[in-house]
Every structure is written in structure tokens, then in C-alpha cells.
C-alpha positions as CSV (number, residue, x, y, z in Angstrom):
1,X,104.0,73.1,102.7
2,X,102.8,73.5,98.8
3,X,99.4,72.4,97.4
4,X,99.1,69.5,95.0
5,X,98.3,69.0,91.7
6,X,96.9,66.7,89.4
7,X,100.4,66.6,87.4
8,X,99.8,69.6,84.8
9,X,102.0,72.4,84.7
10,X,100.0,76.5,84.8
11,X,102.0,79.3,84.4
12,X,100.5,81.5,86.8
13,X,100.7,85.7,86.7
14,X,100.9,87.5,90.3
15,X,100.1,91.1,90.2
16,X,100.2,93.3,93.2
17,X,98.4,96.7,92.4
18,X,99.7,100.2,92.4
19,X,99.2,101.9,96.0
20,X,97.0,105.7,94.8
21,X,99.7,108.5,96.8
22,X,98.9,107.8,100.5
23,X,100.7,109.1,104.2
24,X,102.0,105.8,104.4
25,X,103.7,104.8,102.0
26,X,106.4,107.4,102.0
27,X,106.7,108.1,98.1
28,X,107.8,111.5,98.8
29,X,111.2,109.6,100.7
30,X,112.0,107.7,97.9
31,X,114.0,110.0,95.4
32,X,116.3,110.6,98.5
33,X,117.1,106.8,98.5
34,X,119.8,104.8,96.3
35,X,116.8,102.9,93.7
36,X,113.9,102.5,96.4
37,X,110.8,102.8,94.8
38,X,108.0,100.7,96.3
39,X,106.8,100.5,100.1
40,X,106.7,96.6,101.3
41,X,106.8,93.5,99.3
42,X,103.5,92.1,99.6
43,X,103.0,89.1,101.9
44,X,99.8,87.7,100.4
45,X,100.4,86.9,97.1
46,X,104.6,85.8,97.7
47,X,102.7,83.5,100.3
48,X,100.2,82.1,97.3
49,X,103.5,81.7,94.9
50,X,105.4,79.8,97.2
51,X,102.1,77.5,98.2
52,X,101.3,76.9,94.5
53,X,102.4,73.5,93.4
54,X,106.0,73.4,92.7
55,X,105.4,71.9,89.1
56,X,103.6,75.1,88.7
57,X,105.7,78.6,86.9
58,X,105.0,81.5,88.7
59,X,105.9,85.3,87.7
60,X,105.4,88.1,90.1
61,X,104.9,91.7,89.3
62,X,104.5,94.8,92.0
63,X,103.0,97.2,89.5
64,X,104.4,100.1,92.3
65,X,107.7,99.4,90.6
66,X,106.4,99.0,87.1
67,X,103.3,97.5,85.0
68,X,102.7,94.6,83.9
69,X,104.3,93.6,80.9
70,X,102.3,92.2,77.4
71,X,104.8,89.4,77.2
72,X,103.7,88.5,80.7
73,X,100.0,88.7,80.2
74,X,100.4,86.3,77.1
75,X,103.2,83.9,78.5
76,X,100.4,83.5,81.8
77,X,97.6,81.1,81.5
78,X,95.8,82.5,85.1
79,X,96.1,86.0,87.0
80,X,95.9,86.3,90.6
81,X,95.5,89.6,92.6
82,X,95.3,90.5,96.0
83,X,95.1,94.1,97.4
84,X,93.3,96.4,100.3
85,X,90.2,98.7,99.8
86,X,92.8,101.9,98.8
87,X,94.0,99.5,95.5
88,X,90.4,98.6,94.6
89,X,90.6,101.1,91.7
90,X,93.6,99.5,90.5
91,X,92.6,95.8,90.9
92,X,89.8,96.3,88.7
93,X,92.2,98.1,86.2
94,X,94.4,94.6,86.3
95,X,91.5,92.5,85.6
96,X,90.4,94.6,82.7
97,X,94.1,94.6,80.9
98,X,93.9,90.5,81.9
99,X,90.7,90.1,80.5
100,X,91.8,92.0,77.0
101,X,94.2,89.0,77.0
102,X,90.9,86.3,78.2
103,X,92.6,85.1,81.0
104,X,90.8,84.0,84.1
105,X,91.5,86.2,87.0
106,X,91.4,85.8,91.1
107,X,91.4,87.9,93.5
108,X,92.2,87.2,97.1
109,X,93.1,89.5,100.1
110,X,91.3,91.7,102.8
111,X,89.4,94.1,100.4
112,X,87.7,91.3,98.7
113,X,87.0,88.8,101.8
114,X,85.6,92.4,103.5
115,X,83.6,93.6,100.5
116,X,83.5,90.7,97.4
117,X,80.4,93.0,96.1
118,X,83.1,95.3,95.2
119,X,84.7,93.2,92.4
120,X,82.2,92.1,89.8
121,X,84.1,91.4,87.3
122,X,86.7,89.3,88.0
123,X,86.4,85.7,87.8
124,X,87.0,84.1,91.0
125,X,86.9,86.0,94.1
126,X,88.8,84.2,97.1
127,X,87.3,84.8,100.5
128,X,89.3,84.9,103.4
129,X,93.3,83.4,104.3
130,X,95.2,80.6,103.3
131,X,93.3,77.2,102.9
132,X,90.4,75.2,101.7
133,X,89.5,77.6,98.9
134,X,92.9,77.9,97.6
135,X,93.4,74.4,97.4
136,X,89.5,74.8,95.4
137,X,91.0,77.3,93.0
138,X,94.1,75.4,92.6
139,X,92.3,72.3,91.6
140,X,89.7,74.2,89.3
141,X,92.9,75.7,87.5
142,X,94.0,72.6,87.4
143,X,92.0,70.9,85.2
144,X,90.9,74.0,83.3
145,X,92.0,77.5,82.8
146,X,89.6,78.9,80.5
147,X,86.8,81.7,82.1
148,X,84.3,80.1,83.9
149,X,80.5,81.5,82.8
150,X,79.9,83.2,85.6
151,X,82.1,84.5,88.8
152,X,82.7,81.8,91.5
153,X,83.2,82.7,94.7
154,X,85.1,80.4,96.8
155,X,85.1,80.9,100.6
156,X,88.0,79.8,103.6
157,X,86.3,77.6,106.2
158,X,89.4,75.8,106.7
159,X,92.7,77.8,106.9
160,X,95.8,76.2,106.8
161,X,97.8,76.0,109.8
162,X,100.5,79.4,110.5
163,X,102.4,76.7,112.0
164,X,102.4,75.4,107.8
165,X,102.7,77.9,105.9
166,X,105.8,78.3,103.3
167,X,108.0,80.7,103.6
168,X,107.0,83.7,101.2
169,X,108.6,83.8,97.7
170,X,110.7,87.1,98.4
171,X,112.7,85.4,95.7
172,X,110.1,86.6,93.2
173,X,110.6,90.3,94.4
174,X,113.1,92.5,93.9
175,X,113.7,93.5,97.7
176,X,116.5,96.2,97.1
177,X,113.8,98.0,95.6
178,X,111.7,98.4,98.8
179,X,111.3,100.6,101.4
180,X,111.0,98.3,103.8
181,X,111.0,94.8,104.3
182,X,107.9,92.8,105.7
183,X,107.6,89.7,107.7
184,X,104.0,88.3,109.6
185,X,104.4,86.4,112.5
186,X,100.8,85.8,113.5
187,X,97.4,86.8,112.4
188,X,94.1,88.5,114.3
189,X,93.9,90.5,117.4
190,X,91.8,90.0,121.1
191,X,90.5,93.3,121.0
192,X,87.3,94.6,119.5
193,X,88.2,98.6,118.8
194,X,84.8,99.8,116.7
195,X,86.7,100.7,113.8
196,X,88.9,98.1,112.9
197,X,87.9,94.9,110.8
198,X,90.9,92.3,111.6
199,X,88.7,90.7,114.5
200,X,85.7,90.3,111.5
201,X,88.8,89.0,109.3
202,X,91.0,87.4,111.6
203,X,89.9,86.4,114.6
204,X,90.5,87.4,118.2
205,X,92.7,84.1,118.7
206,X,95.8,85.3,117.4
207,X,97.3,82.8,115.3
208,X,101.1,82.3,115.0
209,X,103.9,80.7,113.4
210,X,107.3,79.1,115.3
211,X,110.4,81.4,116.1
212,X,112.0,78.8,113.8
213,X,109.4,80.1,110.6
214,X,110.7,83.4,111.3
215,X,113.8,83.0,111.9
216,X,114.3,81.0,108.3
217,X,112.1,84.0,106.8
218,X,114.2,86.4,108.2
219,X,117.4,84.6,106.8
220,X,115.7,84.0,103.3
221,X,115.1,88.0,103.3
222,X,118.8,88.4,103.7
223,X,119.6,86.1,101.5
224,X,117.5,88.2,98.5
225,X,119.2,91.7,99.8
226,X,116.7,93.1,102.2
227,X,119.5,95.0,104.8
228,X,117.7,97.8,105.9
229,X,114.7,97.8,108.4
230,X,112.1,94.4,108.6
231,X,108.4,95.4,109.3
232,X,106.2,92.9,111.3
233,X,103.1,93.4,109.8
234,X,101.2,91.4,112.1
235,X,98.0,93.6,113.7
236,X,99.1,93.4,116.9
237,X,102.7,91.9,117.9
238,X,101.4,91.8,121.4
239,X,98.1,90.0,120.7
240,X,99.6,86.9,122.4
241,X,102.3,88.7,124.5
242,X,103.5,84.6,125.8
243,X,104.3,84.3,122.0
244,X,106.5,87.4,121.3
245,X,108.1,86.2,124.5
246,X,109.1,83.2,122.8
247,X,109.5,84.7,119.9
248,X,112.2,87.3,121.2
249,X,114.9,85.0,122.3
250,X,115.5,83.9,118.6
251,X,115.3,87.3,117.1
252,X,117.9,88.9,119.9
253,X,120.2,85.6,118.8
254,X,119.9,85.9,115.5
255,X,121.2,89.2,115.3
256,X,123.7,88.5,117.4
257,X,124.5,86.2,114.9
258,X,124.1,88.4,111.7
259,X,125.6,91.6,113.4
260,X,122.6,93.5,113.5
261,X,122.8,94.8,110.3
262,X,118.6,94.6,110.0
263,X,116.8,96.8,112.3
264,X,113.4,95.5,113.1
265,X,110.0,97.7,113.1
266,X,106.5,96.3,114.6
267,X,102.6,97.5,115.4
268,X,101.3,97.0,118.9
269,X,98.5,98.4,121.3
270,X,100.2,101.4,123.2
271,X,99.7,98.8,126.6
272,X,102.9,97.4,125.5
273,X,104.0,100.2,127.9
274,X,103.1,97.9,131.2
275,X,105.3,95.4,129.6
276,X,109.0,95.9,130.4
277,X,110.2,92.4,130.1
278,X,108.7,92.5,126.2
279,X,110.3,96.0,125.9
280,X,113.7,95.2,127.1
281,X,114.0,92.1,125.4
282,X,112.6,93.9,121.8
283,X,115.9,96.6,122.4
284,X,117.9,93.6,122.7
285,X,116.5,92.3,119.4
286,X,117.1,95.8,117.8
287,X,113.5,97.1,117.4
288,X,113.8,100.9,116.7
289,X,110.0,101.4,115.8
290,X,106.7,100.1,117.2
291,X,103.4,101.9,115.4
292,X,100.8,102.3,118.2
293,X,97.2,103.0,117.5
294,X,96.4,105.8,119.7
295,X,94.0,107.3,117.6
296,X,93.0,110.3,120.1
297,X,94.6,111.7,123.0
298,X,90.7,111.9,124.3
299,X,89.7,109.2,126.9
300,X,86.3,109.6,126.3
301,X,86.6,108.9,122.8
302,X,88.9,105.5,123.6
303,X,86.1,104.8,125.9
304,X,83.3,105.0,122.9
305,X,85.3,103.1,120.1
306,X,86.6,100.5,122.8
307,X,89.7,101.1,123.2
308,X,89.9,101.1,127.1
309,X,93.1,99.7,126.5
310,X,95.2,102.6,125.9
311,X,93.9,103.9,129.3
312,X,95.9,101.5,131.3
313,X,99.0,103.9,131.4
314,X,98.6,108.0,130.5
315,X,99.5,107.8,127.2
316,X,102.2,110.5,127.2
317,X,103.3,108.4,130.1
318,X,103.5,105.2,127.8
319,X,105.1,107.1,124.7
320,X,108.2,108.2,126.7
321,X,108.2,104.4,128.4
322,X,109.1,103.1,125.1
323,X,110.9,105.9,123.9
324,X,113.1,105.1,127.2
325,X,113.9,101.6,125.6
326,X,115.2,103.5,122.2
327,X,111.8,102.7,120.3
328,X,110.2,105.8,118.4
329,X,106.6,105.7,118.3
330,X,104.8,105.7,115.3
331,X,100.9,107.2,115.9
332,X,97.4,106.2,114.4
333,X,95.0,109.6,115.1
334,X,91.5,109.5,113.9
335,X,89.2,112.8,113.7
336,X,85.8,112.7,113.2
337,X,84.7,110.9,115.8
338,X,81.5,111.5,117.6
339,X,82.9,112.7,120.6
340,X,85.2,115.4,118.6
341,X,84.5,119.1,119.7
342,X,84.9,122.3,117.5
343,X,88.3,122.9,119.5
344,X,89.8,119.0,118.9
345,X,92.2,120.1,116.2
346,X,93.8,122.5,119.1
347,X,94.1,119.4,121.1
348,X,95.3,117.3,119.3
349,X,98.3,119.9,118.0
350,X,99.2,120.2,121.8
351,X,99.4,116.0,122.0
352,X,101.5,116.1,119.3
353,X,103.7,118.7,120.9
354,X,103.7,117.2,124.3
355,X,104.0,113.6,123.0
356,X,107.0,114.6,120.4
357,X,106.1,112.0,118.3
358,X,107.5,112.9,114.8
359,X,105.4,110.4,112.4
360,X,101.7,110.4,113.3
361,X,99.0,109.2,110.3
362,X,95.8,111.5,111.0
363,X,92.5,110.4,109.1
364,X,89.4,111.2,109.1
365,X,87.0,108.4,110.3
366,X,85.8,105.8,107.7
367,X,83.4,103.1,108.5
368,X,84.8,99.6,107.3
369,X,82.1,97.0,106.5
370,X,83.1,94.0,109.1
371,X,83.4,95.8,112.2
372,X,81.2,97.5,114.8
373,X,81.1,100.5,113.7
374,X,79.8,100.4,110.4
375,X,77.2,97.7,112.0
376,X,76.2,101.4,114.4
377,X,76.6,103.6,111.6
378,X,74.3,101.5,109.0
379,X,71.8,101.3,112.1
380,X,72.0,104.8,112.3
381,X,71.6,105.6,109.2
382,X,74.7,107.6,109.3
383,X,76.8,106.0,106.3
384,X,77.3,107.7,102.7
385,X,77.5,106.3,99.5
386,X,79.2,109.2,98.1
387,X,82.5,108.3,96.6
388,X,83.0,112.4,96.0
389,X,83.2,112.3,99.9
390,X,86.7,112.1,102.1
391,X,84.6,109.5,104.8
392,X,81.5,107.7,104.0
393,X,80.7,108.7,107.6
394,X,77.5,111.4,108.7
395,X,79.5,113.4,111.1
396,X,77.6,114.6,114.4
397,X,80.4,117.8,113.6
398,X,79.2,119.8,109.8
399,X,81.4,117.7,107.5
400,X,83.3,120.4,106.0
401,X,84.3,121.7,109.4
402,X,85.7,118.3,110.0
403,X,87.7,118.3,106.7
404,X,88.5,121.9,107.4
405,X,90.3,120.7,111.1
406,X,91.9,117.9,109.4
407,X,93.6,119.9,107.0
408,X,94.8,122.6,109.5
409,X,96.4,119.9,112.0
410,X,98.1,118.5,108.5
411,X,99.4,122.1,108.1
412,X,100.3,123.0,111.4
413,X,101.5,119.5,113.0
414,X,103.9,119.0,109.5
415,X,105.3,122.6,109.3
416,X,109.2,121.9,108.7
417,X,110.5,123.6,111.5
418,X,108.0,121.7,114.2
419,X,108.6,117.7,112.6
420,X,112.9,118.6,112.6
421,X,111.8,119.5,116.4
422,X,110.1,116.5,117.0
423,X,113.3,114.4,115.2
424,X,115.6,116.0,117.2
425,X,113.8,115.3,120.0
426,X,114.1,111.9,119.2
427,X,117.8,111.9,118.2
428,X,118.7,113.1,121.8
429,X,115.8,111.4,124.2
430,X,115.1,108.1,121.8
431,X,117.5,107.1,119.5
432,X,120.1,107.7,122.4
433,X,118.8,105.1,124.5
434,X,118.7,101.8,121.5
435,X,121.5,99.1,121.8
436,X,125.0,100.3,121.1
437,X,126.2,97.6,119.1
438,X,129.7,97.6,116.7
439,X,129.1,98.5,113.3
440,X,129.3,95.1,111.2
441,X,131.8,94.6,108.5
442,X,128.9,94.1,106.1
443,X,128.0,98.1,106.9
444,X,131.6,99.0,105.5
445,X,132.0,96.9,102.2
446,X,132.1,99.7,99.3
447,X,128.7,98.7,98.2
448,X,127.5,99.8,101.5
449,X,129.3,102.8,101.6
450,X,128.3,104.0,98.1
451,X,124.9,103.6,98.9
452,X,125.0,106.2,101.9
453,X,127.0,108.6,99.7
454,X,124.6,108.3,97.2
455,X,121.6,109.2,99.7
456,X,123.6,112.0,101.4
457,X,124.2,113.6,97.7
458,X,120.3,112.8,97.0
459,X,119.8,114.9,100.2
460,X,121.8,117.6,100.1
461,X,121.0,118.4,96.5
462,X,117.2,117.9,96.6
463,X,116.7,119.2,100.3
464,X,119.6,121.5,100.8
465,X,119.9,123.8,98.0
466,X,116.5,123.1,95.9
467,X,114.4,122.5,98.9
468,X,111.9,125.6,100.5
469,X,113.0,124.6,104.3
470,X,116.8,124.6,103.7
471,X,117.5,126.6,106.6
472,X,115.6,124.6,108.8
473,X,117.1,121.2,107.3
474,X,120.4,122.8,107.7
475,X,120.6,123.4,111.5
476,X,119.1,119.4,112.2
477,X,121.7,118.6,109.7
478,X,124.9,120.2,111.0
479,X,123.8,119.2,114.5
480,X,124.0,115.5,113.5
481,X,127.5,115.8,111.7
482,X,128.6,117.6,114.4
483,X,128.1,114.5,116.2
484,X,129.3,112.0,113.7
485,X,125.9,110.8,113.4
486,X,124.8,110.3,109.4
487,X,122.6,107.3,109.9
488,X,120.3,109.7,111.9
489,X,120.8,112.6,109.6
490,X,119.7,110.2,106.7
491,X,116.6,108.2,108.9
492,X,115.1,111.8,109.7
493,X,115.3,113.5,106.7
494,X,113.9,110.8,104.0
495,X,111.0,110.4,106.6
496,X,110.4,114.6,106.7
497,X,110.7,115.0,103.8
498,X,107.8,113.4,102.9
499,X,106.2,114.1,105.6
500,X,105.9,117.7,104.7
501,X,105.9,117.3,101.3
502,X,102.5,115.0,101.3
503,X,101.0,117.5,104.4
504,X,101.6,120.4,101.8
505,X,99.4,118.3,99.4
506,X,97.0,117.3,101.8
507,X,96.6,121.1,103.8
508,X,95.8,122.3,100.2
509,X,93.2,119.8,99.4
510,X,95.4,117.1,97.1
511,X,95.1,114.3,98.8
512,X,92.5,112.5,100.6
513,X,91.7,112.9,104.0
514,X,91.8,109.2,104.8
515,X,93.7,106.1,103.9
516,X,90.7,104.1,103.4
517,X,88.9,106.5,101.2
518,X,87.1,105.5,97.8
519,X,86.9,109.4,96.8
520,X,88.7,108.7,93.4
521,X,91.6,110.8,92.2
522,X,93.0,109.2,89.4
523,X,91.2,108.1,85.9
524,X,88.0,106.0,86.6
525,X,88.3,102.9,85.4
526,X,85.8,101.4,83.6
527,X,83.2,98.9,84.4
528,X,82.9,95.5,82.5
């Protein structure tokens, strides 16, 4: 499905903002890789070029791989931007550099449908998914593409069906380049945790599109040279569990029919755990990693944000469930909440010990406008306007004690020696257990096999002989050519790496203690 137009032709600019150095975006892996320099191609704005009217010329520019051009600000006659609450420094940057060239700017995506008081100076602000107002900004641009007087705001009451939407222009991106690749099969999430805003976003109706959609987006990656690992970035691929059952058929055939060369990555609530049929048939369809939101290893504190749900199996009970069907969990760990003591760092070190999950983003709390929580907090009176702050939270705990904690649990939990533990952990009790399937002849073209030489120098050079932890790297390393295994050896120690490299940064006070923090690190950008 594209829009319409009234017959003109627009050349329209798409620019995806520069992530500031977060956990999760694994920048630290990257110089290990062949060329990889950005996380995930953005979904929202290759959905928005391949909706546009075909008449329409679109360029698209990830500004994590490299800024936008001059050329490209001149040859465009509109700039669209789309971005979360960690790019909101460098959205505004984009519409200041489009505005030096007087072009009209929107900006769609969660930040701005959350928080459009956060984006003054941009032209049009789109509010909320896919659908009546984009077909409105469409037809405005349509007949004019000078800057309106003042901003218009133009607001989704009628999305357009998942069930409708294009498949996203991964065309337009250069997909080699990425970490990983990333594919949405359905939108919002039935439960209300007190932290999150997709329900205030998205709905509790999870919305989804047909195995066939996916499957043709799947193929259309392949086709533009994504072979590596797909990401579902969907909120919850469980939120309609009669869905992904559907769903999982297709994928387990199509890789039967590719050869498994893509290996396939997914967030769900940890209760996926009661679900065997769901987690045999995602081994099948060569899932290797599902990121669960456990958030605390405390039941009283799942109990207070709402998260009951992770109770319905001991959660060291559900981790090893999945890791028994070859899936390595991924963890979400929040600190600062109310119910945190003085000793919850020292428990939260012994979950990750017990648990042995390698990969776990700890944050401090931060109150996101749309959900219940910052609704308490602003009740309260608990919630700081202080962008010098890591949260914009009032802890019940002294705030510097908090920030303290977090820093000594990035330290401790992220020490070389105890995240190659946790890998190897996973090497013999995880990765053991995932599908034994033959190695395609795709995987032993020389292009293929250049590419893991080239990673394997990367990583002997950069973590074997200049790196600190050599010693440490060196006994995981020898361990997995011992046993023939260099996909592992690779996996592992892109992921460490940064994961001790950014826990180095962060333990010393470079980095923020949350993802979604506005504390600004980088040159202020100035206000229009």
C-alpha cells in the first residue's frame, strides 16, 4: 500500500539521527567486525519511504554511518525525521542544519508522539503510527513545500491497517553496514508494567501483520545483504502468543528453504517460559536470542511496577527453560526503584551469577511521560527537571548512593574474567542445545569466508595482543578452537568486548546511567 498524490513529484530527505554512546547499541563491537558501523536500520522512517507516493524521490540517510550531505539538503524539497527520547539532542541538531537550507521539516516517531513539547522548532510534528496524519502531511506537501507560519501538529486517529503496510525500503539502507537486521511483526503489548509507555503509544491490542508480510520482508532483507542475525523489534513477540503460533510455521519453512543462513533474535516477557510449544517451535525457526524484561530479581518490586507476570515461573527457573531450547537470554535490570535496599547491588551481582546471563542492560529508573509511573511520580511530586541528573526520578534511596550502586554492579558484573564465565557458560549449557543444522553453501563462498578471517584478525590484534584482558580472552579463546568452534569464539567476543569496554566508561562516570537519560554529554545544541 503507498499514499496518493495529487500528481506532483517532492523529492523528499529521510534522516535517521545519530544514537549518543549507549549499552545497547554495541559501538564498542563494531571495530572487531568486517565494515559494521551502525546498530539496526530504522523501521519508521524505511516504512514512511516505501508508503510515500511512488511518483515521489526519496533519499535516506542514517547519520550513525555518516552526515547528511549539503548536496542532499539542497537536492530535497522536505526533511522528515523520526527518532526516540536518547536522539532528541540530535533531531533538533537536523532540523537546525535543514532549516539553514529553509526546508520544511517533520518529525514523526515515539519521542515526539510521547513528548511533541519537546520539539519546538520543527515544522510539523507527526503524532502517533502510520495513518490519517501522514496521508495530512503528504497532501499538505503536496500542494506546497514552503515553511508553514507556525508548527502544525498533525495527530493519528486512524492508523493504517499492519495487515497494509509496505514492506520497509531496506533498499534505501545500506544493510551490510548494520549490526543487526530489524523486522516488526506487530505493535503494542497487554500488559501495563509502570514504567513502560508502548501501552500509552500502542495499545494493549497487539496489532499484527500476516506470516506472508514477514516472510516477503524477510526475503527482501536478503535480497539487500542482511545475512547475519534479524531482530524482531516488536515490544512483545508474545503479546498475542495465537499469532507467533501462526507466525512460526513460515519462519521454521523458510529457513528450511534459505538454509538457515539468518539467525533470528526477538523481545518477550520472561512467561514465555510456560510456553514450550512457542519455544520448541522458535528453536526450529533458529531463534538464538530472546531479550526478557526482568528488570529485578525482587518479587516485591515486580509486584509494585506490575509485573506479576514474571512471577509465574522462578525466574532463574525460566532463564535456564529457554536456555534448554538453545536461546541466550538477554536481561532488562532497573535500579532505583522504590522498593531497592542499601544491599540491592549485592543482590543483584548474585542474580547475575546464579542466572549466568552474559548480556544484561542495568539503568537506573527514569520516569517516561505516557505511562503510570510518571502519572505516580508527577502526583508525588517526585520528578526532576534537572537535565545535569542520570534519572529525572526523586529516589526514596539518597540519589548519589543510587548512582554510586549502579556504577559498582557496572564494575563488578562486567569485569573480563566474570562476562567470559558467563559466555562460556553459555557456549557449553546454551548454545549446545540450538538446532544442528548443515552449514549452507552460501556460509563457504570466499566472500563469506574473508569476512570471518577478517573479524578473527580484528580480534586477535585489537583483543589479543593490544587488549588489557588478554589472558582472560585467551583461555575462552583457545577453548573454542579447541573445539572447532569460531562462530562462538567471534559471537562472544564482539559482544564482550563492548561490554567491558562501555562498563569501564560507565563504572568511571562516562556514560550515563540510563538509556533514556536527557543528562547531555555532547555539544548543546542550540535553540531556534
Amino acid at each position: 500500500m503507498r499514499a496518493e498524490s495529487n500528481g506532483t513529484v517532492r523529492h523528499i530527505l529521510c534522516v535517521f539521527p545519530r544514537y549518543t554512546s549507549s549499552f545497547g547499541t554495541f559501538e564498542h563491537a563494531y571495530p572487531l567486525t568486517d565494515g559494521v558501523k551502525a546498530f539496526m536500520p530504522p523501521q519508521g522512517l524505511l516504512l514512511i519511504s516505501a508508503y510515500l507516493p511512488k511518483e515521489w524521490q526519496v533519499k535516506f540517510v542514517d547519520e550513525n554511518l555518516r552526515p547528511t550531505t549539503k548536496e542532499e539538503f539542497e537536492w530535497a524539497e522536505a526533511v522528515f525525521v523520526s527518532g526516540m527520547h536518547i536522539q532528541r539532542q540530535q533531531m533538533n541538531d537536523i532540523c537546525r542544519r535543514a532549516h539553514e537550507y529553509d526546508l520544511p521539516v517533520a518529525l514523526g516517531g515515539p519521542s515526539v508522539s510521547a513528548c511533541p513539547d519537546y520539539y519546538p522548532s520543527f515544522d510539523y510534528l507527526h503524532v502517533g503510527e502510520l495513518g490519517d496524519a501522514t496521508n495530512e502531511l503528504i497532501a499538505i506537501l503536496s500542494r506546497d513545500t514552503a515553511r508553514p507560519a507556525q508548527q502544525v501538529v498533525l495527530t493519528t486517529n486512524d492508523r493504517v491497517p499492519m495487515t497494509e503496510f509496505p514492506i520497509p525500503a531496506y533498499e534505501l539502507a545500506e544493510v551490510k553496514k548494520y549490526f543487526l537486521g530489524s523486522i516488526q511483526y506487530s505493535s503494542g503489548c497487554p500488559y501495563q508494567c509502570e514504567f513502560c509507555d508502548i501501552p500509552g503509544l500502542y495499545g494493549r491490542n497487539p496489532r499484527i501483520k500476516t506470516p506472508q508480510q514477514i516472510i516477503a520482508e524477510l526475503d527482501r532483507l536478503r535480497e539487500c545483504g542482511m545475512t547475519d542475525t534479524v531482530y524482531f523489534v516488536d515490544d512483545n513477540f508474545i503479546g498475542n502468543r495465537k499469532a507467533a503460533m501462526d507466525l512460526l510455521p513460515h519462519l521454521i519453512e523458510w529457513q528450511k528453504k534459505t538454509g538457515y543462513v539468518v539467525r533470528l533474535a526477538c523481545e518477550a516477557t520472561l512467561n514465555i517460559a510456560k510456553r514450550p510449544e512457542i519455544l520448541e517451535k522458535m528453536r526450529e525457526a533458529y531463534f538464538i536470542t530472546i531479550f526478557c524484561g526482568i528488570e529485578t530479581p525482587d518479587p516485591d518490586a515486580l509486584h509494585a511496577m506490575q509485573k506479576d507476570h514474571n512471577m509465574m515461573v522462578p525466574i532463574l527457573e525460566g532463564v535456564r527453560t529457554i536456555n534448554s531450547y538453545g536461546m541466550e537470554v538477554v536481561s532488562g535490570i532497573i535500579m532505583g526503584l522504590d522498593t531497592d535496599k542499601p544491599n540491592t547491588s549485592d543482590a543483584l551481582l548474585s542474580f547475575v551469577e546464579e542466572s549466568r546471563i552474559p548480556l544484561l542492560t542495568i539503568n537506573l529508573l527514569q520516569a517516561l511521560p505516557k505511562t503510570p509511573l510518571w502519572d505516580r511520580l508527577e502526583r508525588e511530586g517526585r520528578l526532576i527537571n534537572d537535565e545535569g541528573r542520570d534519572s529525572n526520578v526523586n529516589f526514596l534511596l539518597p540519589y548519589d548512593d543510587v548512582v554510586a550502586s549502579w556504577k559498582f554492579c557496572m564494575e563488578r558484573a562486567y569485569a573480563p574474567e566474570k562476562v567470559y564465565a558467563r559466555y562460556q557458560h553459555q557456549c557449553d549449557y546454551t548454545y549446545a542445545n540450538r538446532l544442528k543444522v548443515p552449514v549452507p553453501a552460501e556460509m563457504k563462498t570466499w566472500p563469506n569466508i574473508r569476512r570471518g578471517l577478517v573479524m578473527l584478525r580484528n580480534i586477535f590484534w585489537k583483543v589479543g595482543v593490544l587488549g588489557d584482558y588478554r589472558r582472560v580472552f585467551w583461555k575462552f579463546a583457545l577453548g573454542r578452537i579447541r573445539r572447532g568452534d569460531l562462530e562462538g569464539l567471534i559471537g562472544c567476543t564482539m559482544i564482550a568486548h563492548h561490554l567491558i569496554t562501555f562498563a569501564r566508561a560507565a563504572s568511571s562516570g562516562q556514560q550515563n546511567a540510563s538509556n533514556y537519560s536527557l543528562r547531555l554529554r555532547e555539544a548543546s545544541v542550540p535553540a531556534e
